[in-house]
C-alpha positions, 0 to 999 in steps of 0.5 A: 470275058472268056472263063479262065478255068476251062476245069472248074476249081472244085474239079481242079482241087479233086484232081490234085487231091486224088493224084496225091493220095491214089485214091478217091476215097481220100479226096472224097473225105477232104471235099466232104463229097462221095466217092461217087462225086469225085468221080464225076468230077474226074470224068468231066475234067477228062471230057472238057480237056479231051484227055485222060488224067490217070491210069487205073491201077490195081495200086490206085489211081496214077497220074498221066505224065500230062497231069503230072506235069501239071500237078507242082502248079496245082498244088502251088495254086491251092497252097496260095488259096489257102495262104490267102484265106489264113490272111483273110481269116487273121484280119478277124482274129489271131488264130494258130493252129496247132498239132501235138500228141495228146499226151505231152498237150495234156501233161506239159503244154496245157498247164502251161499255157495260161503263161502264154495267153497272159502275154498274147492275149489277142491270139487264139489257140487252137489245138488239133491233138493227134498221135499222127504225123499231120500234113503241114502242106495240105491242111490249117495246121500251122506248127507241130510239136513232135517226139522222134529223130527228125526224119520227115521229109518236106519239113522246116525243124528245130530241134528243142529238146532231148527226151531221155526215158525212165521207170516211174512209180507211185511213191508206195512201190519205192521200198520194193524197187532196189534193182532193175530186176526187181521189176520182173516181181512187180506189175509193169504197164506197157505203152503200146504205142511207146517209140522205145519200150522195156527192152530198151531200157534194160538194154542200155542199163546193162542188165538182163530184163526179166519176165514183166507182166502187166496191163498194157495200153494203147493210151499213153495218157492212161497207162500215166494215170495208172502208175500216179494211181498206184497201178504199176511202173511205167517207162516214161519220157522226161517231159511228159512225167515232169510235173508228176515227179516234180508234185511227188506223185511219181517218183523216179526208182533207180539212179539216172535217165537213160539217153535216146536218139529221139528229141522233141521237133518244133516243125512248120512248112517252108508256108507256115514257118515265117508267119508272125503268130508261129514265130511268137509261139516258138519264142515262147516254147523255147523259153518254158524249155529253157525253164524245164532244164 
């Protein structure tokens, strides 16, 4: 019987990724190859199918319009072979995989995920903890947690929970923090990578926001750490503060929350959305939310 792959499928998949990305690079980290070899394996495509596959631009590398025409069912192709190896995989064992920020893993979910395993005992967890966007499409990655507006395209999204932001401190700065303009006498820390910052705030509450001085972190992790040690006050999401404020670690200043545009995001894939292990986890997370409001 005639091969039906006239390209050889680690070609194919060095293809779709290249076509997806512009770059050899990118396919040459996700195949675990050099650039050089994927290359090559862009070169003999071209030679068995007689044609070229991309254009060579200053922007990267772009598909033909035969290729582009191709590439839906590639992709299609190489979601379905991973479909089936997840399938394969869960005969063995119960496995999610899941992608959150490292700091609403580390102070919400993980204290609270013995609860789960008690119930699920049969299913495995794992964590994959990125402060990046991961792509559900194109990856073992079965469900995302996330804070922001819901704006990402290609995506299944329910909407959990709003996350209003606050000041927080260690109880000791209670007595010197009366008025918000109190904090511009006080160290303040800086989340670097915050979605809304000090400005913000002080905007909402109406009042004009003095010069804050203060370490600043790239961490939001460390920049929690240094206020529960005393280190200064800190802008906080209410999820990611809950259980210090709840164990009088932190306390909460001045009177009210203010609201954001930004919620946290249960998000899957139209491939990952209906799988029973997700759906489990979902019902889950929505009754701890429940619990938290």
């Amino acid at each position: 019987m005639a091969n039906p792959f006239k390209v050889p499928l680690n070609a194919l998949r060095a293809i779709e990724i290249v076509a997806r990305g512009g770059h050899l690079g990118a396919a040459a980290d996700e195949l675990g190859v050099t650039p050089g070899a994927v290359s090559q394996h862009l070169k003999r495509a071209e030679e068995r199918l007689g044609f070229v596959l991309f254009e060579r631009t200053a922007q990267g590398m772009r598909p033909t319009e035969a290729l582009a025409a191709a590439l839906p069912h590639l992709s299609t192709g190489f979601n379905a072979l991973i479909d089936a190896v997840a399938v394969l995989d869960q005969a063995q064992r119960c496995l999610l995989t899941i992608s959150v920020a490292p700091a609403f893993a580390a102070r919400w979910l993980v204290p609270r995920l013995g609860r789960f395993t008690r119930e699920n005992p049969a299913m495995e967890i794992r964590f994959a903890a990125s402060a990046q966007f991961a792509d559900l499409h194109h990856s073992d990655i079965d469900c995302a947690i996330r804070l922001g507006r819901g704006d990402w395209p290609g995506v299944e999204l329910e909407r959990l929970l709003p996350q209003p932001f606050f000041p927080v401190a260690a109880p000791e700065w209670l007595d010197r923090l009366k008025t918000p303009a109190d904090l511009g006498q006080v160290p303040v820390l800086h989340d670097e990578g915050t979605m809304v910052g000090w400005a913000d705030w002080f905007a909402v509450v109406g009042e004009p926001m003095p010069n804050l001085t203060g370490p600043r972190f790239s961490d939001p992790i460390l920049a929690l750490e240094a206020a529960v040690a005393g280190q200064g006050v800190m802008l906080g999401w209410d999820m990611v503060v809950a259980d210090a404020l709840a164990s009088g670690r932190l306390v909460h200043p001045f009177e009210g929350k203010v609201c954001s545009d930004l919620f946290y995001w249960f998000v899957t894939s139209e491939r990952t959305t209906r799988k029973r292990p997700v759906r489990i986890f979902r019902d889950w997370l929505k009754r701890e939310l429940a619990i938290q409001t």
